[in-house]
LUMDRENPA-43523 format. One record per residue: residue number from 0; residue in one letter; x, y, z of N, C-alpha, C, O in turn. Coordinates in Angstrom, 1 decimal. Example, Ala and Ser with C-alpha at 12.3 -4.5 7.8 and 13.67 -1.06 7.14 Angstrom:
residues 2
i; aa; nu; nv; nw; cau; cav; caw; cu; cv; cw; ou; ov; ow
0; a; 13.2; -5.7; 7.8; 12.3; -4.5; 7.8; 13.2; -3.3; 7.8; 14.2; -3.3; 8.5
1; s; 12.8; -2.2; 7.1; 13.7; -1.1; 7.1; 12.9; 0.0; 7.9; 13.4; 1.1; 8.0
//
This chain:
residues 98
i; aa; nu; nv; nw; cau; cav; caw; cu; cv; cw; ou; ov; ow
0; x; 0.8; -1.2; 0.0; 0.0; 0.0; 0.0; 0.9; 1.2; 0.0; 1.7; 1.5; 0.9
1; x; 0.6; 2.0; -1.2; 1.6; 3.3; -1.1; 0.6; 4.5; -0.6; -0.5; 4.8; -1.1
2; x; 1.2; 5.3; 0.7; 0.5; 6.3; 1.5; 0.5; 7.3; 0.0; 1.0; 7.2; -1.2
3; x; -0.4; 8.5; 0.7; -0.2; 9.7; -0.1; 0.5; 10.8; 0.5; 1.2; 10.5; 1.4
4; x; 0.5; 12.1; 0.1; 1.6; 12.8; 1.3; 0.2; 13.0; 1.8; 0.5; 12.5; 2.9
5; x; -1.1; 13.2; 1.8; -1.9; 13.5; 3.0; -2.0; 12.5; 4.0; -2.3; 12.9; 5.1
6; x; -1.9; 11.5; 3.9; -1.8; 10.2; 4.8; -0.5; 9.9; 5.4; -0.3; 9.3; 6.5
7; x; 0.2; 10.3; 4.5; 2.2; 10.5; 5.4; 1.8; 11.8; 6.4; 2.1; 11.7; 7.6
8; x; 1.3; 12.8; 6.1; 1.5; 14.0; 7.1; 0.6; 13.5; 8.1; 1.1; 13.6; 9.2
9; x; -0.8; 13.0; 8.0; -1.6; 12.6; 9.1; -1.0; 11.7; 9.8; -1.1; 11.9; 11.0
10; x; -0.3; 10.7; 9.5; 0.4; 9.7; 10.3; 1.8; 10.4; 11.6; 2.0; 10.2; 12.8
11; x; 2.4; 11.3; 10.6; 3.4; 11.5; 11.1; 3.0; 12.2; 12.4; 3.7; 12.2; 13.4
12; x; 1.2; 13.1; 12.2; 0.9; 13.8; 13.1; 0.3; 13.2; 14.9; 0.3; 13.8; 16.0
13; x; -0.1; 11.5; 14.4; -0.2; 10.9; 15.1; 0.7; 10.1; 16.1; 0.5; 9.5; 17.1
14; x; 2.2; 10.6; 15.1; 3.3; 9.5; 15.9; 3.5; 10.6; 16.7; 4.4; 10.2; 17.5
15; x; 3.3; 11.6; 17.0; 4.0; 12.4; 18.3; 4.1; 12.0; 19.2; 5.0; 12.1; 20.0
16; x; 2.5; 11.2; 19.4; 2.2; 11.0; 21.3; 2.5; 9.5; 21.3; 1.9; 8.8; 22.2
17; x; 3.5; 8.8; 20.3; 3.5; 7.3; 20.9; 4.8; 7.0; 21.0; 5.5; 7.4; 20.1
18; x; 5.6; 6.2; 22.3; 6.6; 6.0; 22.5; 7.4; 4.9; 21.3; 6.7; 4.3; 20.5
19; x; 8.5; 4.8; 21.5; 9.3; 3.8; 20.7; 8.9; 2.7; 21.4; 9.1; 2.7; 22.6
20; x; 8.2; 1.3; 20.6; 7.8; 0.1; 21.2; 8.6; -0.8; 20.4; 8.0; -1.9; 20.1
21; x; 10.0; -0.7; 20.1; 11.2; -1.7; 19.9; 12.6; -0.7; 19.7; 12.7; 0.3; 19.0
22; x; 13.4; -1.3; 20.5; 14.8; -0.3; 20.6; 15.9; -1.3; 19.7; 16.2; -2.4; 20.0
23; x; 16.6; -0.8; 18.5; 17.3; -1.9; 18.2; 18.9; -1.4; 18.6; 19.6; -0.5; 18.2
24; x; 19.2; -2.4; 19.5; 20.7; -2.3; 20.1; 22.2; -2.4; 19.1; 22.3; -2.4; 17.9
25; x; 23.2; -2.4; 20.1; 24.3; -3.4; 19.3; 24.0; -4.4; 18.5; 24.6; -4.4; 17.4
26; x; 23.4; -5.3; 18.7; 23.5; -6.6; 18.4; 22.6; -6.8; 17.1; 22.7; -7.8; 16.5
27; x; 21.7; -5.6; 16.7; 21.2; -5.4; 15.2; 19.9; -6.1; 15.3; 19.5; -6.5; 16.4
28; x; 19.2; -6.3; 14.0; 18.0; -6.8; 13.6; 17.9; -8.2; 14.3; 18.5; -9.2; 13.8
29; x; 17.5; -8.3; 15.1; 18.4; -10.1; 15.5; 16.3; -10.5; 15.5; 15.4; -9.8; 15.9
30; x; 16.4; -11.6; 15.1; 15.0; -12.6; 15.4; 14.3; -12.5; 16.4; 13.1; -12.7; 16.3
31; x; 14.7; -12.0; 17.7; 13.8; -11.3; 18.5; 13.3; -10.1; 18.1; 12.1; -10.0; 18.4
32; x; 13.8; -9.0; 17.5; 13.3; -7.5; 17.3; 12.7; -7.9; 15.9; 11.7; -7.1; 15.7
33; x; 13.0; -8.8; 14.9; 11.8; -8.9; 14.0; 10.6; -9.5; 14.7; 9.6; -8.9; 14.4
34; x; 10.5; -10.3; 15.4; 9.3; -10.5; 16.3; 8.3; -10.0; 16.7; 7.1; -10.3; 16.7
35; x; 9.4; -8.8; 17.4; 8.6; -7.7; 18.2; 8.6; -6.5; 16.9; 8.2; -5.5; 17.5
36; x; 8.8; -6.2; 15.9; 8.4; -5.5; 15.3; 7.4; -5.6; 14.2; 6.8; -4.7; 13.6
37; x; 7.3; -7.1; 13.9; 6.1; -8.0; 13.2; 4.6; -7.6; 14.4; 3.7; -6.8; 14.2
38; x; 4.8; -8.3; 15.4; 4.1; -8.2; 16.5; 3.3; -6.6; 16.4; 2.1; -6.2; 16.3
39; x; 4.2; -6.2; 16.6; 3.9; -4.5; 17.1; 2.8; -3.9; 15.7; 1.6; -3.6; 15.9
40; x; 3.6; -3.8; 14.6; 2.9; -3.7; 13.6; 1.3; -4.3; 13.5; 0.3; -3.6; 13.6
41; x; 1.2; -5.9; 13.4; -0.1; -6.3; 13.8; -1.1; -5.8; 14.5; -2.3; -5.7; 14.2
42; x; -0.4; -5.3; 15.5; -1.5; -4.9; 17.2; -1.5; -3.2; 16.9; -2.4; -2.5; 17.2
43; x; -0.3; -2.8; 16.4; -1.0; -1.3; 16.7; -0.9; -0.2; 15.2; -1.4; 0.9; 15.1
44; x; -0.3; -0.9; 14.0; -0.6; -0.9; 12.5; 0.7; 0.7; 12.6; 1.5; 0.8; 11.6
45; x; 0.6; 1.7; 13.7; 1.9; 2.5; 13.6; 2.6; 2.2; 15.0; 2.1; 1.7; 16.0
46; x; 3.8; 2.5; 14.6; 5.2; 1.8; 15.8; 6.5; 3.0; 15.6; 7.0; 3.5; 14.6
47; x; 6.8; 3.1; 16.5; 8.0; 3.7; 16.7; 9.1; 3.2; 16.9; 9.2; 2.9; 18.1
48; x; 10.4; 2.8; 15.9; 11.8; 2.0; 16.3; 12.9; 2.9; 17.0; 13.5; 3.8; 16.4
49; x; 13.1; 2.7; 17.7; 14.2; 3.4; 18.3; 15.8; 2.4; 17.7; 16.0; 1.2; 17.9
50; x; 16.6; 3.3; 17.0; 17.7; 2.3; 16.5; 19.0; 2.9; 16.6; 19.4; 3.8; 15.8
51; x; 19.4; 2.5; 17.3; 21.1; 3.0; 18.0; 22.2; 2.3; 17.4; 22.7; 1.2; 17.6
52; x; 22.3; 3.3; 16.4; 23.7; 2.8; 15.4; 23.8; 4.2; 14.7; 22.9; 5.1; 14.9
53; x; 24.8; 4.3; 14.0; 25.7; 5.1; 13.2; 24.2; 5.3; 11.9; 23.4; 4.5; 11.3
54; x; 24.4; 6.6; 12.0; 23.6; 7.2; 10.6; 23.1; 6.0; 9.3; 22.0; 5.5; 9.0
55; x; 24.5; 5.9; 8.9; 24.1; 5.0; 7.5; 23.7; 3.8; 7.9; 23.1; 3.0; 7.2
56; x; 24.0; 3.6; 9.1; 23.2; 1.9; 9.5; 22.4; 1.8; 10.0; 22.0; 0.7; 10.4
57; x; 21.5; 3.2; 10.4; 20.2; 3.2; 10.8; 19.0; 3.3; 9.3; 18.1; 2.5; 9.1
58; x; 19.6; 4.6; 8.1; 19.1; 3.7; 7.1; 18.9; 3.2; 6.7; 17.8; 3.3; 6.1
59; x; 20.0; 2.1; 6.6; 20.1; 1.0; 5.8; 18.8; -0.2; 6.8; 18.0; -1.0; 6.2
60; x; 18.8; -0.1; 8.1; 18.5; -1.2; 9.2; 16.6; -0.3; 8.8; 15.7; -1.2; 8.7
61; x; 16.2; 0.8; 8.6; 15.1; 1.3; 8.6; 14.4; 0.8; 7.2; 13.2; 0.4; 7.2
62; x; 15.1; 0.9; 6.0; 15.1; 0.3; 5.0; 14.4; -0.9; 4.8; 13.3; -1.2; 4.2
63; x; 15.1; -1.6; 5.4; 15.1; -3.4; 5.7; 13.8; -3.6; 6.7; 12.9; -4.5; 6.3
64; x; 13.7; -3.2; 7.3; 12.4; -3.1; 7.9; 11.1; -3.0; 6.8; 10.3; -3.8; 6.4
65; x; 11.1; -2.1; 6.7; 9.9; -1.4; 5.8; 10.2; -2.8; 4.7; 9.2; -3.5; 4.3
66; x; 11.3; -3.0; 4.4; 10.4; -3.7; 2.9; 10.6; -5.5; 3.3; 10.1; -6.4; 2.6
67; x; 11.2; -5.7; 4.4; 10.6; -7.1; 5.0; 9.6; -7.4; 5.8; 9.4; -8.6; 6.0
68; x; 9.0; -6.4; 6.2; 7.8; -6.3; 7.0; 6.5; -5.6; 6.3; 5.4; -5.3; 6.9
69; x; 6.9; -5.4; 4.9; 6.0; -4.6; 4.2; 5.1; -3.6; 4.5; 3.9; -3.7; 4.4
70; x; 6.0; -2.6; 5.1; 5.2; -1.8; 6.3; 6.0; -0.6; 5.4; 6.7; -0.9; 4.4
71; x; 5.6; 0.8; 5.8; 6.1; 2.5; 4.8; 6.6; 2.8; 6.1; 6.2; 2.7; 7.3
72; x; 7.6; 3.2; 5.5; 8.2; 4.7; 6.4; 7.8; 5.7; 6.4; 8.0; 6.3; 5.3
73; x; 6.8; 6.6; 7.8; 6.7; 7.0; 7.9; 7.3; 8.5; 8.0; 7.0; 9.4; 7.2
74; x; 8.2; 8.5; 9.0; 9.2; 9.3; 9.0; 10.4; 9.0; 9.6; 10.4; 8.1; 10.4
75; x; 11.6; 9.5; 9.3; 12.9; 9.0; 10.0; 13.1; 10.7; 11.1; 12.7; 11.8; 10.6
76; x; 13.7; 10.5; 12.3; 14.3; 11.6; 12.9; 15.4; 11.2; 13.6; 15.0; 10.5; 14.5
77; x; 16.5; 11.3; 13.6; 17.5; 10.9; 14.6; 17.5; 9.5; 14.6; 17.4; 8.9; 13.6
78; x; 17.6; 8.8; 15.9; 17.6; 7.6; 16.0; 16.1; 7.0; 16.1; 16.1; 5.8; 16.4
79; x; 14.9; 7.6; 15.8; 13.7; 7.0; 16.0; 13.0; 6.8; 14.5; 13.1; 7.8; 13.8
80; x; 12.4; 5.8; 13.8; 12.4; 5.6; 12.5; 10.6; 5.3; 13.0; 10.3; 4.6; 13.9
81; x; 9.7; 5.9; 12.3; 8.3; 5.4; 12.2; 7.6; 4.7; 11.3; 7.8; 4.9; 10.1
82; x; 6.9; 4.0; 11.5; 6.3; 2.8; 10.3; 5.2; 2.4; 10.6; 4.6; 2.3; 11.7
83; x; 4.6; 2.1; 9.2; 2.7; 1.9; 9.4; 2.5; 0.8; 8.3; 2.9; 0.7; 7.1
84; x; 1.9; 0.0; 9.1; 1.3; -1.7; 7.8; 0.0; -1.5; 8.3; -0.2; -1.2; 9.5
85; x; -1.0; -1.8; 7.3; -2.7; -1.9; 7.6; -2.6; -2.9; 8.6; -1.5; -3.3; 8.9
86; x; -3.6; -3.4; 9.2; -4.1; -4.6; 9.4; -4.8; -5.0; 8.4; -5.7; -4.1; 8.3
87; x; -5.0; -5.8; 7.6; -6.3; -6.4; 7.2; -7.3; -6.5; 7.8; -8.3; -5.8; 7.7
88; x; -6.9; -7.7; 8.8; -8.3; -8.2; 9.4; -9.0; -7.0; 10.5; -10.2; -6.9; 10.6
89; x; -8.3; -6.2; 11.2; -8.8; -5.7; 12.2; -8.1; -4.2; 11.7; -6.8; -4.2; 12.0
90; x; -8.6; -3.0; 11.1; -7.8; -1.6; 10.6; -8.1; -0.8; 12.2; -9.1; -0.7; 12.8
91; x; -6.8; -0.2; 12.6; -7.0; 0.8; 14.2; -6.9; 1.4; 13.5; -8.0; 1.9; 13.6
92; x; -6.1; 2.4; 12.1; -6.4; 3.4; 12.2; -7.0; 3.9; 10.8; -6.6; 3.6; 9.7
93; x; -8.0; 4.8; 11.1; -8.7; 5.1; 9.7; -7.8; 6.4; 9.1; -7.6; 7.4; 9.8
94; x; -7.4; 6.3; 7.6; -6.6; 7.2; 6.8; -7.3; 7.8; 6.0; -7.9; 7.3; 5.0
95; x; -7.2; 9.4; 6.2; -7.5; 10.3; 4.9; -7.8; 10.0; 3.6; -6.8; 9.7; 3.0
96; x; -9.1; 10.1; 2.9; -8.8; 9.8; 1.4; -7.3; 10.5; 1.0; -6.6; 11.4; 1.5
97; x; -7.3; 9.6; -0.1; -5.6; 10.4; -0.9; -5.8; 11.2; -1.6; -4.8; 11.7; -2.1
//
């Protein structure tokens, strides 16, 4: 699903008030934090990653997310990257026509 920018700006305006619900450490994308970022996505369709690493390897690791979890980047700021996948079966959040 490709957002529109009215549905990117609505999103982004949403992620203000929600904390980072996966921190990716040293030890990188590891099978637990795809878990909990599969997970997270399901239950709440936007998520905040918190990812502590060097610039180009938060890219690169923000990247990788979005297109193995088939989820959009919503926005990147510093070390916090935001991301939105529908739910199918159960939608929390209703989006702007485009």
């Amino acid at each position: 699903m490709k957002l529109s920018n009215a549905q990117r700006r609505y999103l982004r305006g949403l992620t203000h008030h929600i904390n980072p619900v996966v921190m990716v450490g040293d030890k990188g994308l590891t099978d637990n934090v795809w878990n909990e970022i599969d997970t997270a996505l399901d239950h709440h369709e936007l998520i905040k990653v918190k990812l502590r690493s060097e610039r180009k390897i938060r890219k690169a690791q923000s990247e990788d997310i979005a297109h193995r979890c088939d989820a959009q980047i919503v926005h990147q700021i510093g070390q916090v990257s935001c991301f939105f996948r529908r739910n199918q079966k159960k939608p929390v959040i209703s989006l702007p026509a485009r």
